[in-house]
C-alpha positions in Angstrom: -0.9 -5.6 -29.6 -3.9 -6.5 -31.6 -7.6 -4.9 -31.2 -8.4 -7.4 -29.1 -6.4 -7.6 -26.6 -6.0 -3.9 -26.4 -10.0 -4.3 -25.5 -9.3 -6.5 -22.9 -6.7 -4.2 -21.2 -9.2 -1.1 -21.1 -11.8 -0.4 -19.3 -15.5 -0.4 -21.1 -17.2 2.6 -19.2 -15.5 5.3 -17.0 -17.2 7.5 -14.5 -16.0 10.8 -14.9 -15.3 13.0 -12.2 -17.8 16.0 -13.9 -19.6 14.3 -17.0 -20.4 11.4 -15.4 -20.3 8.1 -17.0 -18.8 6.9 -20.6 -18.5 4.1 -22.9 -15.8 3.2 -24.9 -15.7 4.0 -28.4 -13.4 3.4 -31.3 -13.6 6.0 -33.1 -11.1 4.9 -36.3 -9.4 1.6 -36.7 -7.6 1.9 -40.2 -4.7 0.4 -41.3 -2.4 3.6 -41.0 -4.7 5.4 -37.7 -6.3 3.8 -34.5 -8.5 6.2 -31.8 -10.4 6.0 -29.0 -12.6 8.1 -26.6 -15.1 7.4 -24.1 -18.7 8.8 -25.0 -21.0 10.4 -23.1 -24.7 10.4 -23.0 -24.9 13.4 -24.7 -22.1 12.5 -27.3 -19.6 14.8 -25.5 -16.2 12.6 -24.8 -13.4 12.2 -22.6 -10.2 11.0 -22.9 -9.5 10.8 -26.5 -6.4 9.9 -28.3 -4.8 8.4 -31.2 -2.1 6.4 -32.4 -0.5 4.4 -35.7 -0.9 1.0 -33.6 -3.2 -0.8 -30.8 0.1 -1.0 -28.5 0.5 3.1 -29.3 -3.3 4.3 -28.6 -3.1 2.0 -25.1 0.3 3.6 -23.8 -1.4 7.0 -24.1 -4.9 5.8 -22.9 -3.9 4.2 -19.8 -1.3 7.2 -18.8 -3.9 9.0 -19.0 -6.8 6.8 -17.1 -4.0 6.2 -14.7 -2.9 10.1 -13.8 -7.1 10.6 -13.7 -7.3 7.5 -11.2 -9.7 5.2 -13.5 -7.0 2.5 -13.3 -4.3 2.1 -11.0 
């Protein structure tokens, strides 16, 4: 999975059930480390995780935005 289409299989802002809502954020995008989070207004985040690949950081993303109810 490139970076791209990892993009277009996430969603851009959450609303989260205490912090309210969050943007999307890559965080690192090297060649050996991808992560992600969603930020917060006041630069708290949710959600975070990392991975060696797109395809890895999106199987542990959406598991997660799917147990939380953000996708279904």
């Amino acid at each position: 999975m490139t970076k791209r289409e990892f993009l277009s299989k996430v969603p851009d802002i959450i609303d989260h059930k205490v912090w309210g809502y969050a943007e999307l954020e890559i965080v690192v995008d090297s060649k050996e480390q991808k992560g992600v989070c969603y930020r917060h207004k006041d630069k708290t985040a949710s959600c975070g995780t990392y991975g060696s690949t797109w395809t890895e950081v999106f199987e542990n993303l959406n598991k997660h935005l799917i147990n939380e109810g953000y996708v279904k």
